[in-house]
VOVOTI-66934 format. One record per residue: x negated, y, z negated of N, C-alpha, C in turn. Coordinates in steps of 0.02 Angstrom, whole numbers, plus 50000, padded with zeros to 5 digits. Example, Ala and Ser with C-alpha at 12.3 -4.5 7.8 and 13.67 -1.06 7.14 Angstrom:
493404971649610493854977549610493404983549610493584988849646493164994749643493555000249606
//
This chain:
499574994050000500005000050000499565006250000499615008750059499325015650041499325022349971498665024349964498715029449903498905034349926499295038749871499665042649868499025047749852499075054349906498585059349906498865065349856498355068649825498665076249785498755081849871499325085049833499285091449891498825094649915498505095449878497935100949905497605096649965497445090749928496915085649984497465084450059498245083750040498565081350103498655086550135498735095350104498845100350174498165099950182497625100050165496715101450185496845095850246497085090050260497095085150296497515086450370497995090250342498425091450385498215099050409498115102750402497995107850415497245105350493496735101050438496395100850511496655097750553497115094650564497285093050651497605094250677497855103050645498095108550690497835109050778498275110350815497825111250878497625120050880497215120950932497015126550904497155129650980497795134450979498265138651035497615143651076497635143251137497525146651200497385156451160496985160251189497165165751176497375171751239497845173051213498525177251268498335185651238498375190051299498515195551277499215198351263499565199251233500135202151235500175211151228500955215251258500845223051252501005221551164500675226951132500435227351054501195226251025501805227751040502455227251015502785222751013502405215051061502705209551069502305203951016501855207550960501335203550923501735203350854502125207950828502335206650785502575200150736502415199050683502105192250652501675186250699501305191450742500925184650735500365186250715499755184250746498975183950725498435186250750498185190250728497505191450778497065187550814497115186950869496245179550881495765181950868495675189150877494705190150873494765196950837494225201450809494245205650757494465212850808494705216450787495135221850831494715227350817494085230950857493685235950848494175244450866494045248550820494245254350847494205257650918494605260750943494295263551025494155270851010494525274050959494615281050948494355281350856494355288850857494195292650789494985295250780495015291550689495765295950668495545296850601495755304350595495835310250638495245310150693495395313950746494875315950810494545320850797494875325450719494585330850719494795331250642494605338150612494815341450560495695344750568495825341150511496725342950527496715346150458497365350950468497525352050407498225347750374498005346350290498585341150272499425342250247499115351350243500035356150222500255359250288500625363350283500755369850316500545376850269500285380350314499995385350259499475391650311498905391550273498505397750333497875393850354497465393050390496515390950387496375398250365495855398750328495755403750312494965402450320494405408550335493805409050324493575411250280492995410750226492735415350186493155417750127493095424550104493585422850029493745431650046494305433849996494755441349989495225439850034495615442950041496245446050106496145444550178496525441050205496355437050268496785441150318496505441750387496915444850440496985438350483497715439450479498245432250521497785436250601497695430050651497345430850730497445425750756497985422650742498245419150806498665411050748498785406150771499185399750760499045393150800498735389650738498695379950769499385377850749499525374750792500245368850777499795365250801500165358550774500045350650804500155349550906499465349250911499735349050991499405353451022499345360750992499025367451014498605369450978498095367650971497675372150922497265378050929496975382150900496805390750894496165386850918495745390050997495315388151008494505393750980494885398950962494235402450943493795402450893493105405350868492885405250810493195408050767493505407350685493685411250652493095414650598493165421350602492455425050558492645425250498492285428250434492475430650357492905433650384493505434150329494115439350318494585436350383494675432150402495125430550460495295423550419495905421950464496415416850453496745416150507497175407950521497715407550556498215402950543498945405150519499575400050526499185393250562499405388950516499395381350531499745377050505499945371950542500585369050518500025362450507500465355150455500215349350444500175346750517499555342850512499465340150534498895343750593499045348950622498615353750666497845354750664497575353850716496705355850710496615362150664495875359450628495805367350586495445370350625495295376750663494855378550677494095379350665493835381050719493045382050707493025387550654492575387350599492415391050550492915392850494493445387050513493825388850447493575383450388493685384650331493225379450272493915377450227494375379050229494945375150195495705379950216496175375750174496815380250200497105381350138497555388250156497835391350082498695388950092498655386450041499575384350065500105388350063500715389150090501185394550095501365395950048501535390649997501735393349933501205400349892500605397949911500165402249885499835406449892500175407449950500075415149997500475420849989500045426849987500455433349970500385437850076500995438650081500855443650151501055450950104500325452850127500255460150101500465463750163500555461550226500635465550302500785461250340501185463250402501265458350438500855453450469500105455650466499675451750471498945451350440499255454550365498765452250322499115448850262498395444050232498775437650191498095438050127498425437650064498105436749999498285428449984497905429049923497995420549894498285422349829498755421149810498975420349746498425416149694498235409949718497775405249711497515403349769496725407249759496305402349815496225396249805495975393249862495965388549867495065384549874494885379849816494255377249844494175376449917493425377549949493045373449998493395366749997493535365250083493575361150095494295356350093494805362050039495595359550028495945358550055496515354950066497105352450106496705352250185496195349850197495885347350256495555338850250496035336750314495795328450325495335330950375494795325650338494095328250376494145321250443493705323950506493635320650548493305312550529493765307350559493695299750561493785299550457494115301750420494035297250359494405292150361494985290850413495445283350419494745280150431494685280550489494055274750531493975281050602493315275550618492905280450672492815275650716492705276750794492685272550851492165268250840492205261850855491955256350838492075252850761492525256050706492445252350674493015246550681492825240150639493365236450632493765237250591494465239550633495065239450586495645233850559495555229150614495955224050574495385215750601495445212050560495035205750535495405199550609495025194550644495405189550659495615186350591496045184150637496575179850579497325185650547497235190650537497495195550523497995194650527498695194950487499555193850513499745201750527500215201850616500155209450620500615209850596500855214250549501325217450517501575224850531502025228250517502305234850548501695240850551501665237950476500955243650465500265241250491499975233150533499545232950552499745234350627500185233150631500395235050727500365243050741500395248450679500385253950669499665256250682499275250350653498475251550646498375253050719498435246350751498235244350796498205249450844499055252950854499055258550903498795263650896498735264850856498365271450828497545270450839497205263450832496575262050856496325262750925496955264350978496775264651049497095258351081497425253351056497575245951079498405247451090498315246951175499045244851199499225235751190498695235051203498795225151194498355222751144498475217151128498175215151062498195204551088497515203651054497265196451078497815191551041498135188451029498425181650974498435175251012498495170150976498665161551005499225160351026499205158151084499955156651107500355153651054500855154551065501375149550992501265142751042501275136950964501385131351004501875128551010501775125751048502305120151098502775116851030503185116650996503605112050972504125107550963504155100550949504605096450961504985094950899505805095950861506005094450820506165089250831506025081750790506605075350807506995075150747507525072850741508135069950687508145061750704508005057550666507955052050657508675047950598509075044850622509405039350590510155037450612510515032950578510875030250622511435035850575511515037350525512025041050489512385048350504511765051350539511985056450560512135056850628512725062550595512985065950656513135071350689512955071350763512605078150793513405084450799513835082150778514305086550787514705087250744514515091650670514725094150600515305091250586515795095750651516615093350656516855088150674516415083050692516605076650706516365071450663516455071150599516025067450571516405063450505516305056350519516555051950502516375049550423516625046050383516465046450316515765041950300515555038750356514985034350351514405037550376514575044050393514025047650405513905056250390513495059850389513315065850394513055068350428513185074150445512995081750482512295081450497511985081850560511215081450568511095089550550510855092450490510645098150498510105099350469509495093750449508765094150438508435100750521508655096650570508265099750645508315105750634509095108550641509205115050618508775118550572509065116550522508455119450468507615120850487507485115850515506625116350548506655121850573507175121550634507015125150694507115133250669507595134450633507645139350603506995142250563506565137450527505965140350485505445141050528505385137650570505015139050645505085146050655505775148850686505935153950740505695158050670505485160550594505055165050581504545163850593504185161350615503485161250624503505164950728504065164550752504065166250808503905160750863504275154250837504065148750868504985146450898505115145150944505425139750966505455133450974505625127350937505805124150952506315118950988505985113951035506305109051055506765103851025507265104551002507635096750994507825091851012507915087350983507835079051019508165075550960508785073250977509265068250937509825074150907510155067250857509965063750828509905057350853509275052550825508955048950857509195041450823509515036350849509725029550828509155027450780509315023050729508695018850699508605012750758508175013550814508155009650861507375010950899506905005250897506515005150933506375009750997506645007351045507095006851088507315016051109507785017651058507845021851077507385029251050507095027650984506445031250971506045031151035505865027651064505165025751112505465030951165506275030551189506485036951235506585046551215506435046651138506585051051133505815051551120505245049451112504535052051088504325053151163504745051051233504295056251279504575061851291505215062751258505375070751299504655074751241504355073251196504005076151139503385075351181503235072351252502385069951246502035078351265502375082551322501905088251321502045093051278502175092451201502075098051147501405096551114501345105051078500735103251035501015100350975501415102050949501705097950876502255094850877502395088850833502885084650848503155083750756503715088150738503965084850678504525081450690504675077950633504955073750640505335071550563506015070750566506445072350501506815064450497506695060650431506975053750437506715046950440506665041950410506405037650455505505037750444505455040950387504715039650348504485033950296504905033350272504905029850222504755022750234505045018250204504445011350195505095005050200505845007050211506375003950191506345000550276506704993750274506684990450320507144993550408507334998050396507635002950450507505008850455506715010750427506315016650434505965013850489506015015150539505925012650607505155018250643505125024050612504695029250641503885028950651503825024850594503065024150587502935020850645503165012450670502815010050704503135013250790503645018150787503795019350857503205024050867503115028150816502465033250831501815029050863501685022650834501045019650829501125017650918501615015450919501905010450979501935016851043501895023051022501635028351054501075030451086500715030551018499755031851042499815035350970500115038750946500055039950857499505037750823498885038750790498475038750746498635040750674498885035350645499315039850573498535040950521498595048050483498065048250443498255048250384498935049450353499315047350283499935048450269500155045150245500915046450213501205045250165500915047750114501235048750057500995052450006501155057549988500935063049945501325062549883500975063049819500955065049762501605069449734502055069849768502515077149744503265075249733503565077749726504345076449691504695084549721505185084849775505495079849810504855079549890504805076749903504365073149962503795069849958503765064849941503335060149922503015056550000503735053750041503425051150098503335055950158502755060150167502665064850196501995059550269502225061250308501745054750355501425063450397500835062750414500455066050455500085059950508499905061250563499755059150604499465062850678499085059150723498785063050769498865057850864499055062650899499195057950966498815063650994498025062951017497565065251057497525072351019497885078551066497615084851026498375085851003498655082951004499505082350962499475082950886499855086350848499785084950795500415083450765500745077150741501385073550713501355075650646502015078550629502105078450540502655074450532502775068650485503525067450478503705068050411504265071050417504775074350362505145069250317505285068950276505715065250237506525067150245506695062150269507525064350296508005066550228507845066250170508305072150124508325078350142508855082950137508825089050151508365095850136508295093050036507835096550015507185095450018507035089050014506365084250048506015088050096506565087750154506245090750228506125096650223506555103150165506425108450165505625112350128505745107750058505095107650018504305105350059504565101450125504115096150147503585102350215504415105150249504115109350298503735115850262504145118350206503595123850189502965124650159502725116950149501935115750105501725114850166502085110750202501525107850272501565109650335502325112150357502525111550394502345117750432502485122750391502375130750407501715131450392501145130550364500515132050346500075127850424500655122450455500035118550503500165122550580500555126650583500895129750625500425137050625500545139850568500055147050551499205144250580499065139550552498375135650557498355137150648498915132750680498655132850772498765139650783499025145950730499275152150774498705157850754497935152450711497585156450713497395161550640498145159850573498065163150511497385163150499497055168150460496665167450412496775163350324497505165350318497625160950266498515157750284498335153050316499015150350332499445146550292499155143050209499455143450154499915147050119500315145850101500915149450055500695153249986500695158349973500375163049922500755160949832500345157649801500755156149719500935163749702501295164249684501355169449624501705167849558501385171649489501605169649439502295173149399502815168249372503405170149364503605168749300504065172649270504165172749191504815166949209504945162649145505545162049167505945161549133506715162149155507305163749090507445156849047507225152649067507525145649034506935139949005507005136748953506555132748931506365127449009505955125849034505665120049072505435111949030505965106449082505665101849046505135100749073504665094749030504335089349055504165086549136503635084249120503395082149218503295075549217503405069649259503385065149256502605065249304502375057149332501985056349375501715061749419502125063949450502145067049532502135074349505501915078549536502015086249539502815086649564503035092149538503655092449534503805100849587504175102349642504405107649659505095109749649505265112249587506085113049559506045122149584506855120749630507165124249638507455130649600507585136949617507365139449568507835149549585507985154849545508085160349581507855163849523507375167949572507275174849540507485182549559507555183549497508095190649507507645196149514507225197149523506765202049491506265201949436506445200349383506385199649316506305195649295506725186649296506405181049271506795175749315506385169649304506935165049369507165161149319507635156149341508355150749336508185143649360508255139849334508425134549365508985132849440508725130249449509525124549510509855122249476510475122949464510795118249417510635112249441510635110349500510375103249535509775102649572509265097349534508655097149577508605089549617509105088249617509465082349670508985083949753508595082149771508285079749835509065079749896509565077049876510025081849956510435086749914510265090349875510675096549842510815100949887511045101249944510945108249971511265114049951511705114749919512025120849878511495123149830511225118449793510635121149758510165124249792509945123749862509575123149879509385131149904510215132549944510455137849979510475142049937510375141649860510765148049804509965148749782509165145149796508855145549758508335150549817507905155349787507565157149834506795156649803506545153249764505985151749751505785143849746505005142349730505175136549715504465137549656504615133949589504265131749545503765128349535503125127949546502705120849548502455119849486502675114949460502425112049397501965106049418501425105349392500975100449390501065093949360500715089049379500965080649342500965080149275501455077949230501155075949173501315083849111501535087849154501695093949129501975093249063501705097749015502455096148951502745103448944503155102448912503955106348921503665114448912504105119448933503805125248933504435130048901504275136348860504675137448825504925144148865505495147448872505925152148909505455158248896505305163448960504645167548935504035165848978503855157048979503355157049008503125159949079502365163649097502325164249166502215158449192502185154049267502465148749283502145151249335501735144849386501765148049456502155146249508502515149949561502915149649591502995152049676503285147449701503175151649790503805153949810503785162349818504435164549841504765162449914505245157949935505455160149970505585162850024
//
């Protein structure tokens, strides 16, 4: 019987036989959540120049300033300004040559229509963004691996980059595996249930900006596995929900094998998904899911979504712990690491009333998940806890 691996060792396992996606240029607006391929160098200086950061005057030198002209954003005062001169400038606007800081409106006295006192001067060098303090041409502003986000896609344009490098998304194949389910909610008989593991995938997929393929639901049948693993042969990843396990009509393992499948393990340490199968067909990379609802859900977001980030190029394509107070005493851990269901409000999290493996009402109401370690003993209401949001 195969050993049962700790997590860390089975995503480290799975993670390497990510395939590793093509690199595509896309225009910079079509990158959003995905990834950088290569490190993104500046093309431009921001600022290009000395801006001012209020609205107010540039002023030269120090006493009573004579107003000689106006920078706005867009137009700026191209002349030298001497001692005793100034000019209206709005945020954001070039400071002129020889001005050394700006006096802000509030703190300006007009003694004449175009002469200006300071209520309060202003130090050398004030309310002025000096040239390149964001970044300066050539530096690197965002890292490969990088997730672009609103504010890194912000970077980006502002760096000079209409297009930006990332990994193609890969190719994906959802299968639904067993004889119980059934592919049409409203048609469904008391000896069976609703196929909505695929769904669910395909749905945690399309955030990562991936589409997936579906295929079934798939008979417990040799036979008919072997027809549904070629519509899967030209993807890069092949999951697969059902039909893991070890019971005499878990049919998946050997249709994979009976494929070209190279299985490298299946069975992980954890509570709910224990029979978690990874596997490899050339530069293919197979995950199979545990056909419980919450199984497959707990199952895709340790492995499922981190082996996906991995081909799209993340720098950290792992799920981020964070630590959580929580409102209720925690029991005890048996054997297995435990991922209990869980909601946090802000302030402290809750239990699932049900940590039932096909709970899906629990499942749907919980938006975190808890990881307690093996062997855990009980934890008292209060404790911080570590936890993955959601």
């Amino acid at each position: 019987m195969s050993q049962m691996l700790q997590m860390e060792e089975a995503q480290a396992r799975a993670l390497a036989l990510a395939p590793k996606m093509p690199v595509v240029w896309l225009p910079a607006q079509q990158t959003l959540g995905r990834y950088l391929a290569e490190d993104l160098p500046a093309r431009r200086t921001q600022p290009p120049a000395d801006l001012s950061a209020m609205d107010g005057y540039a002023i030269a030198g120090v006493g009573s300033w004579r107003i000689v002209g106006e920078s706005r954003a867009g137009h700026p005062y191209e002349e030298l300004l001497k001692g005793g001169q100034c000019v209206r400038i709005s945020t954001g606007a070039h400071l002129p040559k020889g001005a050394d800081s700006v006096l802000l409106q509030e703190d300006a006295e007009l003694l004449h229509p175009d002469l200006v006192n300071a209520r309060e001067a202003p130090s050398p060098g004030r309310h002025v963004r000096r040239k390149g303090f964001d970044f300066t041409c050539g530096d690197v502003v965002l890292k490969a691996g990088t997730l672009i986000t609103p504010a890194a896609l912000a970077l980006a344009i502002s760096a000079g980059h209409a297009e930006l490098p990332v990994r193609r998304a890969p190719r994906i194949a959802v299968l639904d595996s067993g004889d119980e389910l059934s592919a049409d909610p409203t048609q469904c008989r008391d000896d069976q249930i609703p196929a909505s593991n695929g769904a669910m995938i395909a749905a945690m997929l399309a955030g990562l900006g991936c589409e997936a393929l579906r295929i079934g639901p798939v008979a417990d049948d040799l036979a008919a596995l072997a027809d549904a693993l070629k519509l899967a042969e030209d993807t890069d990843i092949l999951v697969t929900s059902g039909g893991a396990s070890v019971g005499d009509h878990d049919l998946l393992r050997p249709a994979l094998e009976a494929w070209g499948a190279e299985l490298d393990f299946w069975k992980v340490a954890m509570k709910p998904g224990k029979p978690v199968m990874v596997a490899r067909r050339g530069d293919q990379a197979v995950l199979g899911l545990p056909g419980n609802p919450v199984s497959s859900f707990v199952t895709a977001f340790l492995f499922l979504l981190p082996l996906v980030r991995q081909a799209m190029g993340a720098s950290a394509p792992l799920p981020r712990r964070v630590m959580l107070a929580t409102a209720c005493d925690l029991p005890k851990v048996g054997r297995r690491r435990e991922f209990l269901r869980a909601y946090w409000n802000g302030e402290s999290l809750t239990l699932s009333d049900s940590q039932d493996s096909s709970a899906l009402l629990a499942l749907a109401n919980s938006n975190c998940l808890v990881d307690r370690p093996a062997h855990a003993e009980g934890t008292e209401a209060g404790t911080f806890v570590p936890s993955y949001l959601l």
